[in-house]
C-alpha positions as a Markdown table, in Angstrom:
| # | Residue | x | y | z |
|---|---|---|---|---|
| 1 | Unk | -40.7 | -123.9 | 208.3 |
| 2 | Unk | -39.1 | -121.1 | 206.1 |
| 3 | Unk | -41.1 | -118.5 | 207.9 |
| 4 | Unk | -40.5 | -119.3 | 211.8 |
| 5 | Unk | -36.3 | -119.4 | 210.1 |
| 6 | Unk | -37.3 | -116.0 | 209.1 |
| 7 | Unk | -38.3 | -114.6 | 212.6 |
| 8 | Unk | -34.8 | -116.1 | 213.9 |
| 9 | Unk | -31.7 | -113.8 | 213.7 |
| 10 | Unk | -28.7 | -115.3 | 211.3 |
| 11 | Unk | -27.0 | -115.3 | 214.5 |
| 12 | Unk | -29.1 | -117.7 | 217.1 |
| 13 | Unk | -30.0 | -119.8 | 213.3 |
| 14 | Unk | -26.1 | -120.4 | 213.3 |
| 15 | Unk | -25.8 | -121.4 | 216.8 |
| 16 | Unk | -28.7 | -123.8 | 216.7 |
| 17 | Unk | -26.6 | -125.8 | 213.7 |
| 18 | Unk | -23.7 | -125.6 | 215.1 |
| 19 | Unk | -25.1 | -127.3 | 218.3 |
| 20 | Unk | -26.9 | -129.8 | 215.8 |
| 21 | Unk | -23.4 | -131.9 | 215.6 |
| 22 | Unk | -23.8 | -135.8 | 215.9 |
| 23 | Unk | -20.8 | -137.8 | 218.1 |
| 24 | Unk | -18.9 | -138.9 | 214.6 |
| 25 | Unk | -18.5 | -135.4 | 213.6 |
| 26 | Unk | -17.6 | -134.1 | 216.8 |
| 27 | Unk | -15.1 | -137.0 | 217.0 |
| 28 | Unk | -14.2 | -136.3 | 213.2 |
| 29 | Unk | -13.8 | -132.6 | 214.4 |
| 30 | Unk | -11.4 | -133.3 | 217.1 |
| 31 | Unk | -9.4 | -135.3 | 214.7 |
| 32 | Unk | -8.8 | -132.6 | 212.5 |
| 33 | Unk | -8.0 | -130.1 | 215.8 |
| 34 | Unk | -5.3 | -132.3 | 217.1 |
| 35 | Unk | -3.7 | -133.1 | 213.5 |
| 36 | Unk | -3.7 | -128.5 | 212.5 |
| 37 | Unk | -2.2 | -128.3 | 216.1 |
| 38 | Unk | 0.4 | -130.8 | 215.7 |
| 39 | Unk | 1.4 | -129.4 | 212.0 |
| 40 | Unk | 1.2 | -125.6 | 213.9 |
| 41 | Unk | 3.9 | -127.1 | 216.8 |
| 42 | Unk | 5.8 | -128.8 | 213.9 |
| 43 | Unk | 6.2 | -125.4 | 212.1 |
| 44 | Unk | 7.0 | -123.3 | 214.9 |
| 45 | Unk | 9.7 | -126.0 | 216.2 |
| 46 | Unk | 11.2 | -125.7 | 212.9 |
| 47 | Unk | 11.5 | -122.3 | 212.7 |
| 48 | Unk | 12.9 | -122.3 | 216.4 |
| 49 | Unk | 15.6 | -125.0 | 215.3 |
| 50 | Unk | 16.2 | -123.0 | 212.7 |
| 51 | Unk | 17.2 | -119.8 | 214.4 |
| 52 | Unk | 18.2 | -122.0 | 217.5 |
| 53 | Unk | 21.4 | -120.3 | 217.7 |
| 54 | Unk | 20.5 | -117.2 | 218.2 |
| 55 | Unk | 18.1 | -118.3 | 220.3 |
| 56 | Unk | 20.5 | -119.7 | 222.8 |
| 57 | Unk | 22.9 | -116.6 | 222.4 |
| 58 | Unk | 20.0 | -114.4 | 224.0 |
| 59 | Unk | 19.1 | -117.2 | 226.7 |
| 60 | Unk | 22.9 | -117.8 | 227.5 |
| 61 | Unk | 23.9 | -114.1 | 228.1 |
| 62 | Unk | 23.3 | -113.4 | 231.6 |
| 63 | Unk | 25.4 | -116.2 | 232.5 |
| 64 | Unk | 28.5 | -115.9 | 230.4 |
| 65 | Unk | 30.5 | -119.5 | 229.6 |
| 66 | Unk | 28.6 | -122.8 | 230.1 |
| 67 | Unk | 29.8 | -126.3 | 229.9 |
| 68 | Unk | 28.0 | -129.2 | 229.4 |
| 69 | Unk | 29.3 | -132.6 | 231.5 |
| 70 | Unk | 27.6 | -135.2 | 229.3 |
| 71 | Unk | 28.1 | -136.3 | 225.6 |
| 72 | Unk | 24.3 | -135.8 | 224.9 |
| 73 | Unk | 23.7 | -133.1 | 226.7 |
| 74 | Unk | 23.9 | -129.9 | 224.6 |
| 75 | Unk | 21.9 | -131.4 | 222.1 |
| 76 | Unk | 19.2 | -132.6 | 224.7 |
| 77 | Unk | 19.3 | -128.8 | 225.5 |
| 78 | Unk | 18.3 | -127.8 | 222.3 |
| 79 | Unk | 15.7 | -130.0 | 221.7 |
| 80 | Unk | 13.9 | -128.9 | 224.6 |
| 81 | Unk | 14.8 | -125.0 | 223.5 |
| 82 | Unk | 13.4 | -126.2 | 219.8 |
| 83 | Unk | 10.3 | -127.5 | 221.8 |
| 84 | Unk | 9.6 | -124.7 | 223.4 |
| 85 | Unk | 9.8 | -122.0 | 221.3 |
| 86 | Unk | 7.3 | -124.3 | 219.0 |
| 87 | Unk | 5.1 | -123.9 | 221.8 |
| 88 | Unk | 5.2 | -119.9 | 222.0 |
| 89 | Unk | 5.3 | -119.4 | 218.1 |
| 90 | Unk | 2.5 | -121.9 | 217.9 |
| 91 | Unk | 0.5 | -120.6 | 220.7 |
| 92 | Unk | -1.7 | -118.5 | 219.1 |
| 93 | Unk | -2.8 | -120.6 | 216.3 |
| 94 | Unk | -3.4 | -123.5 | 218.6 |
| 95 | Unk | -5.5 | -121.3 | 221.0 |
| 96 | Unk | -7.8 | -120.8 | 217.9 |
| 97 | Unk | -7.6 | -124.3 | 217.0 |
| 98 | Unk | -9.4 | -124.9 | 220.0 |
| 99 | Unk | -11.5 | -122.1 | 219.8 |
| 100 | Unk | -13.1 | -123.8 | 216.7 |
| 101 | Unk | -13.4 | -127.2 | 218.2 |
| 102 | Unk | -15.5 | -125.6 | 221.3 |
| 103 | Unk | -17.1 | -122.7 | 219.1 |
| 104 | Unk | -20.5 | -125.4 | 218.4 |
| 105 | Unk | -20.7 | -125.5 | 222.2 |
| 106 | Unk | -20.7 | -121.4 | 222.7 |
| 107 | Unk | -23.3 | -119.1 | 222.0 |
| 108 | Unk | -22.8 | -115.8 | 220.5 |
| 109 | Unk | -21.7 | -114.0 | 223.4 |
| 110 | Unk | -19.6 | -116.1 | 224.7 |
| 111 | Unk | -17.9 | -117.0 | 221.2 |
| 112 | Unk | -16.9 | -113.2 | 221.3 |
| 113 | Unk | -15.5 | -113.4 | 224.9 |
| 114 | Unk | -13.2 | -116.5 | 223.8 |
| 115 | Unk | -12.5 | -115.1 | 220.5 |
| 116 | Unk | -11.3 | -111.3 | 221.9 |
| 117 | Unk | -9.6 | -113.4 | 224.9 |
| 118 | Unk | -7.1 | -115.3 | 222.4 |
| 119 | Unk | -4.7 | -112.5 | 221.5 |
| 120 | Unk | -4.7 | -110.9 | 224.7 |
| 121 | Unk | -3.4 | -114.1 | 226.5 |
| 122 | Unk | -1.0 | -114.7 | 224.3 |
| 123 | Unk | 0.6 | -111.3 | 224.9 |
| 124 | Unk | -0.1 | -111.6 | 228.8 |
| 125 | Unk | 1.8 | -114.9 | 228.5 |
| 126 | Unk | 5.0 | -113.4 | 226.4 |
| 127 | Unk | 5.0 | -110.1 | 228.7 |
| 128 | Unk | 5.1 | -112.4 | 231.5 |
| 129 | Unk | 8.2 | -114.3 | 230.3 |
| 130 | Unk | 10.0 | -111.5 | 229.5 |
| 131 | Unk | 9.2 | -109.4 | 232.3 |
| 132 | Unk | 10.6 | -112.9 | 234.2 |
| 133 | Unk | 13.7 | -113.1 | 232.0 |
| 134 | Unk | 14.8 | -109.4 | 232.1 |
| 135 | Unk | 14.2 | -108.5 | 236.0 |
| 136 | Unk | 13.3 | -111.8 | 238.4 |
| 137 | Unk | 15.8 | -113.9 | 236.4 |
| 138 | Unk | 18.9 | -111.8 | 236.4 |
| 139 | Unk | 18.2 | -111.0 | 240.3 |
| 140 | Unk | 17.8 | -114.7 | 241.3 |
| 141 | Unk | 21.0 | -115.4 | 239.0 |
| 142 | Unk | 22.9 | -113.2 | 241.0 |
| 143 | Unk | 21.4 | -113.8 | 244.6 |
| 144 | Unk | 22.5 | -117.8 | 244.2 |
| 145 | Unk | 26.0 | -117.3 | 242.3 |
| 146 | Unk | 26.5 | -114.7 | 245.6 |
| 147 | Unk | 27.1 | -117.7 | 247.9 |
| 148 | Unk | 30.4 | -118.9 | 246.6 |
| 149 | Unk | 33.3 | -118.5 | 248.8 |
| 150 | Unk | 36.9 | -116.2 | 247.3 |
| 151 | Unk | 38.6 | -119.3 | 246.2 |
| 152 | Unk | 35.3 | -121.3 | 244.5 |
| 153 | Unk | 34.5 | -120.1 | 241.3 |
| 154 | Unk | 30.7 | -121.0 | 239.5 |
| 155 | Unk | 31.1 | -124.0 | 237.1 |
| 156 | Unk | 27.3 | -123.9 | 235.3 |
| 157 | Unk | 26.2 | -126.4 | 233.1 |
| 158 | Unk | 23.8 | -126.1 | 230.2 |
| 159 | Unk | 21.3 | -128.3 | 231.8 |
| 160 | Unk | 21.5 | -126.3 | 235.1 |
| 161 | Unk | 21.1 | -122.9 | 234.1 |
| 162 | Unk | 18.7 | -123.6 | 231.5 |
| 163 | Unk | 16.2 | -126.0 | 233.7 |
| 164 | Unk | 16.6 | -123.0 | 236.6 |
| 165 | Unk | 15.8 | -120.4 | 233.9 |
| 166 | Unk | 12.8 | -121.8 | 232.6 |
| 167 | Unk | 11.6 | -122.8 | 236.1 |
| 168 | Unk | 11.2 | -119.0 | 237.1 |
| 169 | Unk | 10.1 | -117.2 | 233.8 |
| 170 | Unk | 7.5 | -119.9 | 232.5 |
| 171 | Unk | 5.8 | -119.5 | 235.4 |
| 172 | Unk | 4.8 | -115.6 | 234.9 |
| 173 | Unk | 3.6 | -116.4 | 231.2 |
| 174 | Unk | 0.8 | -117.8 | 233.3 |
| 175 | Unk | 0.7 | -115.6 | 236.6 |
| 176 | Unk | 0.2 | -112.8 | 234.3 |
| 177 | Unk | -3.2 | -114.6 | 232.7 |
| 178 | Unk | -4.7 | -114.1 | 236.0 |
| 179 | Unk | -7.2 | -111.8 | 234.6 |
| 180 | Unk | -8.4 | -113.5 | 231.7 |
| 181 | Unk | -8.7 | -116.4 | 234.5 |
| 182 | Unk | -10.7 | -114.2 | 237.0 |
| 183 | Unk | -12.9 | -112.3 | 234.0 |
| 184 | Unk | -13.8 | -115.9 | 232.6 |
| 185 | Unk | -15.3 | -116.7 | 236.0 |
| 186 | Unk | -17.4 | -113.9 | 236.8 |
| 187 | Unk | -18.5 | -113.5 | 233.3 |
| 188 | Unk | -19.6 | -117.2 | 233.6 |
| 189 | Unk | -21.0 | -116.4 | 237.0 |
| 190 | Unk | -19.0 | -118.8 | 238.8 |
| 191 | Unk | -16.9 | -116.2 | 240.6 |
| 192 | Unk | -19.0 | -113.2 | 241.8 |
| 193 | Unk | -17.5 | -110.1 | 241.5 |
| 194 | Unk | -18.8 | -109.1 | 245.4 |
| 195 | Unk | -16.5 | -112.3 | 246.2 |
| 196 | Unk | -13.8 | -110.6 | 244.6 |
| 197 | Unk | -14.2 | -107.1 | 246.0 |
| 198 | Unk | -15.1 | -108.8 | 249.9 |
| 199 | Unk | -11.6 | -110.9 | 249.7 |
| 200 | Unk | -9.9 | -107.9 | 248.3 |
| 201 | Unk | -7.0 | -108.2 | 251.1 |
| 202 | Unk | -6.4 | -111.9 | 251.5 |
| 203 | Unk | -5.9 | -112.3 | 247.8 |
| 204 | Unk | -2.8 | -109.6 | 248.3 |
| 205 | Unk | -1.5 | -111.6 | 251.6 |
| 206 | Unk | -1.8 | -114.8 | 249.7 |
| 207 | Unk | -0.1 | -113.3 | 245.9 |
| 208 | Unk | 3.4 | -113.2 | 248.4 |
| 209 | Unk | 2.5 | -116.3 | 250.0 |
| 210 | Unk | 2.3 | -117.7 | 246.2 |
| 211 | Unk | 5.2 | -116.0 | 245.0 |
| 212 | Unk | 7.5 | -117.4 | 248.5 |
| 213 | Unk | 6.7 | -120.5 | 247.0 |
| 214 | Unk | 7.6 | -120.3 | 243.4 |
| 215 | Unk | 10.6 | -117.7 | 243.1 |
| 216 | Unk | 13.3 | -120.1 | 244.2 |
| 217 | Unk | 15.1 | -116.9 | 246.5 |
| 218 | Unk | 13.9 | -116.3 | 249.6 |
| 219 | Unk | 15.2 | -112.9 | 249.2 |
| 220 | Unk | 11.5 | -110.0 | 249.5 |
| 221 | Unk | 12.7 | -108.1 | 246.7 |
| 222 | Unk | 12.5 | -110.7 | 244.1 |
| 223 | Unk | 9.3 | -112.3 | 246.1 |
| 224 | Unk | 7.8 | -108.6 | 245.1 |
| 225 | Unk | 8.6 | -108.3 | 241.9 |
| 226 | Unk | 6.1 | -111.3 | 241.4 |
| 227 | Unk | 3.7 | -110.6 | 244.0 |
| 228 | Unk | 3.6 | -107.1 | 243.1 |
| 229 | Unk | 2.5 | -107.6 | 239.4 |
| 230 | Unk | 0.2 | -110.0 | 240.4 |
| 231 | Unk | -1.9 | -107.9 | 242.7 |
| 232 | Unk | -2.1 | -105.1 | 239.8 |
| 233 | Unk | -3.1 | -108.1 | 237.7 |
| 234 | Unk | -5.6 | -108.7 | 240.0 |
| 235 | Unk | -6.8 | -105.0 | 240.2 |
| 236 | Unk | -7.0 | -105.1 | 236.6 |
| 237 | Unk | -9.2 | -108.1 | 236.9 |
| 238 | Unk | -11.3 | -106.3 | 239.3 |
| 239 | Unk | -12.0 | -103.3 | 236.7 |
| 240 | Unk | -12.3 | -105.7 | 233.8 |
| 241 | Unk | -15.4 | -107.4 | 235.4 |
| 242 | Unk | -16.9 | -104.1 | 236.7 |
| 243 | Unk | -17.0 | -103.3 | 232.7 |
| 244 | Unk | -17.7 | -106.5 | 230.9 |
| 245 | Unk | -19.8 | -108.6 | 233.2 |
| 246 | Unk | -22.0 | -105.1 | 234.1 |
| 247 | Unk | -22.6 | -105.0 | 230.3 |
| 248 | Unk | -23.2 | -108.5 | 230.6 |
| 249 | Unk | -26.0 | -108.1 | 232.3 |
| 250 | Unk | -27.2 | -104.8 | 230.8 |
């Protein structure tokens, strides 16, 4: 027994006990994922409650004065601010959180693949945000508030401008992960990157077809500054699998 352990590398030996895992402990390990990712979210919503704000000074700028109509409302407001900027500060610790729980499940390749990919979504995810809240955001702001006559003057609310701010930019925090998306499926094989290369032009047509639908203008110029970085996302993608899954294979 100690000699076939010998003629196996420290790295498939690890793998096959890892695999090894009975339903309690896999039930006991799940319990343990959702309990660190709750205490993560509970830590980043107090630090974002904490600098809230601030937080709100930097969300609030582009529109100037805001009311709020109901008694409740401002504080509603911050509680879903508080929420999510949990969420983002947490982000990266749950994304290894559940890492861990699926690591057993992943051999040694692939737990490199997932553990490389971690860092680079979360910074594809901010960069999309921001990239929403200092270009698309301020263009849409300005296309809508456009519409009001001489004598009718803009009376935002809180709620409003907040719910229509988060509607555009938490969107690109996951547009821009469309090449971790498209890597993950050719380097699983599911998504062959001849498919990719043959479909080159319809994915371009349908990226402003997509972006039509979310940006809430129907102006092209803020259409294009989604569908734009999304078809250099998508070249990206295209180079990405050329390099990894080729080595993949190699």
């Amino acid at each position: 027994m100690n000699r076939q352990q010998n003629d196996i590398s420290p790295e498939l030996w690890q793998d096959n006990i890892d695999r090894d895992m009975s339903l309690a402990e896999h039930l006991s390990e799940l319990r343990s994922c959702i309990l660190k990712v709750l205490a993560y979210l509970a830590v980043g919503m107090g630090i974002s409650f904490y600098f809230i704000r601030q937080i709100m000074d930097i969300l609030t700028a582009p529109a100037g004065q805001l009311y709020y109509m109901r008694p409740a409302e401002a504080f509603m407001i911050y509680m879903k601010i508080t929420l999510l900027g949990g969420l983002v500060l947490a982000l990266p610790f749950m994304l290894y959180e559940l890492y861990a729980f699926i690591k057993p499940a992943l051999t040694l390749r692939e737990k490199r693949f997932t553990l490389c990919s971690i860092p680079i979504v979360v910074v594809l995810f901010l960069g999309g945000m921001l990239f929403a809240y200092l270009l698309v955001f301020p263009r849409a702001l300005e296309f809508f508030l456009g519409f009001a006559a001489d004598k009718v003057n803009p009376l935002l609310s809180m709620e409003s401008y907040l719910d229509f701010m988060l509607m555009l930019v938490v969107p690109f925090g996951f547009v821009f992960n469309i090449p971790i998306l498209i890597l993950l499926l050719a380097y699983l094989q599911l998504l062959p990157v001849k498919v990719l290369k043959r479909y080159h032009k319809h994915v371009i047509l349908a990226a402003f077809i997509l972006a039509a639908f979310i940006t809430p203008t129907p102006d092209i110029i803020t259409q294009s500054l989604l569908a734009l970085p999304m078809v250099i996302l998508y070249e990206i993608s295209l180079l990405a699998c050329r390099v990894f899954v080729k080595n993949k294979k190699a």
